[in-house]
C-alpha positions as CSV (number, residue, x, y, z in Angstrom):
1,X,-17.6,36.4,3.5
2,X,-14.0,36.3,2.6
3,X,-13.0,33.9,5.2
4,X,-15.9,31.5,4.7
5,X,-14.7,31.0,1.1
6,X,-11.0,31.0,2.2
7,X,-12.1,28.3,4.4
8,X,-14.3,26.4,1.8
9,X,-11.7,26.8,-1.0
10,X,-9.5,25.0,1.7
11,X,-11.7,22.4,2.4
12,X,-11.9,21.5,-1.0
13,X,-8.3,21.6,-1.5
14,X,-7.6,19.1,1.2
15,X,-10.4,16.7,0.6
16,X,-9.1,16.2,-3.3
17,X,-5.5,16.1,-1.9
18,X,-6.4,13.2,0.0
19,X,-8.2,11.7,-2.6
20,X,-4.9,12.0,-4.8
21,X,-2.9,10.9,-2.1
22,X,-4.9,7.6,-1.3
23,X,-5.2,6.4,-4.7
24,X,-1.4,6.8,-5.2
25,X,-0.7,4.6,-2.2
26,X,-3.8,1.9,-3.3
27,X,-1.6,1.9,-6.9
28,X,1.7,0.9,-5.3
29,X,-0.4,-1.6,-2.6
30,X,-1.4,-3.6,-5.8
31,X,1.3,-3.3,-7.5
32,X,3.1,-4.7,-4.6
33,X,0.2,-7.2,-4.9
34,X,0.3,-8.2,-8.3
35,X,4.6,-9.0,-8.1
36,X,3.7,-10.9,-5.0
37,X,1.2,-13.4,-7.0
38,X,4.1,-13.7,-9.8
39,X,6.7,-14.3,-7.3
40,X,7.4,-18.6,-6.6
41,X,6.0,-20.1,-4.0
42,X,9.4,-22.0,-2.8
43,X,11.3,-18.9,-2.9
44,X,9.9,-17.0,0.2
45,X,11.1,-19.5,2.7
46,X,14.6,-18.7,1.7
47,X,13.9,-14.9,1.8
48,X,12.3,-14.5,5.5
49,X,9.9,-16.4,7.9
50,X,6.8,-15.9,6.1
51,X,5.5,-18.1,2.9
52,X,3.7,-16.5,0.3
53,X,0.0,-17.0,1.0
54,X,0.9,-15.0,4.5
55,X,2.6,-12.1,2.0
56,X,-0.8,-12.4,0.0
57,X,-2.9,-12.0,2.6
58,X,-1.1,-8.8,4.6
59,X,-1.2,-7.6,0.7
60,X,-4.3,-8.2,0.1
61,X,-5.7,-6.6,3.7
62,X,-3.2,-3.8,2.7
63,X,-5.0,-3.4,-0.4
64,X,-8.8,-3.6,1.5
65,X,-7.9,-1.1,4.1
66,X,-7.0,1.4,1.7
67,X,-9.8,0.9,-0.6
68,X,-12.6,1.4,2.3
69,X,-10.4,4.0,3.7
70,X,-10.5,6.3,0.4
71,X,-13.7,5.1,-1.0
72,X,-16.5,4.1,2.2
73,X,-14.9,5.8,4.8
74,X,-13.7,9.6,4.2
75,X,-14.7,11.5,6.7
76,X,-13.2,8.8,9.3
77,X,-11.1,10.5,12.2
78,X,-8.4,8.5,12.2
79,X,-7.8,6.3,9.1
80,X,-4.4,7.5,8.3
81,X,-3.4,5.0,11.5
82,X,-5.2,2.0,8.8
83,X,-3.5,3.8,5.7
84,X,-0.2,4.2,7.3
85,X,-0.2,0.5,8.4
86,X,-1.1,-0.8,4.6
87,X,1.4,1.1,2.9
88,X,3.9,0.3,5.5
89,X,3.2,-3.5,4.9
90,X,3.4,-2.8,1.0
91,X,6.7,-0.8,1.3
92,X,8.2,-4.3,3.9
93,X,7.2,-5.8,0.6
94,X,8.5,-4.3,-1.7
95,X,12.0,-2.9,-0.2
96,X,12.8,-6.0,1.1
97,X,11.4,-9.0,0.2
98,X,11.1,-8.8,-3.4
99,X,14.9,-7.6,-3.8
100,X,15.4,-10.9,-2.3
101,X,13.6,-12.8,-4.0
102,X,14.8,-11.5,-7.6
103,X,18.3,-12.4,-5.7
104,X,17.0,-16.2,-5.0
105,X,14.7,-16.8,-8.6
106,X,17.8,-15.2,-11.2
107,X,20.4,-14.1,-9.3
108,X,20.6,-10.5,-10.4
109,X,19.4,-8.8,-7.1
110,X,19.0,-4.7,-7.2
111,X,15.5,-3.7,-8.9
């Protein structure tokens, strides 16, 4: 009897966890969304090979993947491969493009 509600209480625990920890990372995917609409358009070909519609659309898919992930799709096996993937796209973003682009629009780099 113990053990089943150890192992229930556990559940619970992990499933609400994960529910924390996925709508943390869909928070910083659109925020890493939203600077990424604000940004100019002629700045990302000084910054890196990609323009900005590409940016918006691995941003966008970030932001997707995590949504179905926390929201249609909890009991999949193995969508912290899909979540890891998103918020590794949204932390390229935002650790080194847009430090570079605040370096090309105003000059003052850092964050």
């Amino acid at each position: 009897m113990a053990v089943a509600l150890a192992v229930l209480f556990f559940l619970d625990v992990q499933k609400y966890l994960d529910l924390v920890i996925t709508y943390a990372l869909l928070v910083i995917e659109v925020f890493a969304l939203i600077n990424c609409l604000t940004q100019r358009a002629d700045a990302f070909p000084v910054v890196g090979n990609l323009s900005k519609n590409q940016w918006l659309g691995i941003l966008l898919g970030a932001v997707v993947v995590t949504t179905m992930c926390g929201l249609l799709l909890p009991v999949f096996l193995f969508r912290i491969v899909f979540l890891m993937a998103a918020i590794t796209a949204a932390a390229v973003y935002l650790l080194d493009v847009r430090p570079a682009l605040r370096d090309v629009t105003n000059g003052r780099g850092g964050w």
